[in-house]
N, C-alpha and C positions, 0 to 999 in steps of 0.2 A: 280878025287876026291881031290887029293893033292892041283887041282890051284887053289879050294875057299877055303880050309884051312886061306890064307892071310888077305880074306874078311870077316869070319867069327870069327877073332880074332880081327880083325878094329870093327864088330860091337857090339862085346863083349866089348871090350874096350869103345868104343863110347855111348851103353848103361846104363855100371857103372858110365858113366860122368855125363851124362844127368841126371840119377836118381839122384847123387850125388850133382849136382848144384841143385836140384829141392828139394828135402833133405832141403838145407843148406836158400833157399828160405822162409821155414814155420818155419825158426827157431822163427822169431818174433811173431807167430801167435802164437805158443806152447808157448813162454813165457808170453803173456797175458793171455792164458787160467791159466796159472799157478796163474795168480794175481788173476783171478776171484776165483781159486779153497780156496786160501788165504784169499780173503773177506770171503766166505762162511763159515769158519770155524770160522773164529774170530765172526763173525753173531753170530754162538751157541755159542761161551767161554765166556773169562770175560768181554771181551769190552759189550757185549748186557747184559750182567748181570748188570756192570756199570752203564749202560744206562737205564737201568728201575729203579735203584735205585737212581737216579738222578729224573727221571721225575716223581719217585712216591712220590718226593717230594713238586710236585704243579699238580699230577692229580691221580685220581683214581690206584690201581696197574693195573686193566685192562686192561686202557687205555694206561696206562703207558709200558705196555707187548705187545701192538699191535703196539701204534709207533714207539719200537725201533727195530721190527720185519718189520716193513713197511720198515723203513729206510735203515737198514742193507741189508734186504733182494733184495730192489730196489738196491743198489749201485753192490751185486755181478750179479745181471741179467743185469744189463747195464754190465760189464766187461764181461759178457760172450756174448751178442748180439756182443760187439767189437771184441772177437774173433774169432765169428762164420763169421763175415762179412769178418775178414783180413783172414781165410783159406778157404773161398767161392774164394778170389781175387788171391790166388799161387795156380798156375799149378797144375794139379795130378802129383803123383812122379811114370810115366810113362815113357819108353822112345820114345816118340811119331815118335819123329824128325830120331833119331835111325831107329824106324819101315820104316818111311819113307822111308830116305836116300836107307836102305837096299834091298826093293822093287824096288824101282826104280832101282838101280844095277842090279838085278834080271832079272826086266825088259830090261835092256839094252846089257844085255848076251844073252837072249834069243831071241830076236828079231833080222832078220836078216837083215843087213846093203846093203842098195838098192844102189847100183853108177848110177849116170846119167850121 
């Protein structure tokens, strides 16, 4: 039991890496969602309130309540379709390669070694 102690600390080790580069991979993807979650609130605060008080001054308030809800609204779902797309494209923060390597070890212990 002692001689895969060695192996099972290589994939310990080798695991937290792999999650950890894979981690450090969707950092850019989290910081866009972050600018989408940013449009969206400025959407409801003062900038949309600005913004109808502006266009209520050459169209209806209605009107004027729906284009800056179109507008605001459109620019935070484009930001979030771009995030959704950059963490469809990084990895799962799995240790795949990990699982892999590990297996195959496995595999290579337990199968007995043929001489010709």
């Amino acid at each position: 039991m002692t001689d895969l102690q060695p192996l099972t600390q290589y994939v310990i080790d080798s695991a937290h890496q792999e999650v950890a580069d894979k981690a450090r991979k969707s950092v850019p993807a989290l910081r866009m969602g972050a600018v989408a979650g940013t449009l969206g609130v400025l959407a409801a605060a003062a900038s949309y309130r600005l913004s109808v008080l502006l266009l209520e001054k050459v169209m209806p308030s209605e009107a004027a309540a729906l284009t800056a809800t179109v507008a605001y609204g459109g620019g935070a779902g484009c930001a979030a379709m771009i995030t959704l797309r950059r963490l469809r494209e990084t990895p799962a923060p799995l240790p795949v390669e990990t699982a892999r390597r590990f297996a195959d070890a496995i595999a290579d212990r337990q199968s007995p070694e043929v001489e010709q």
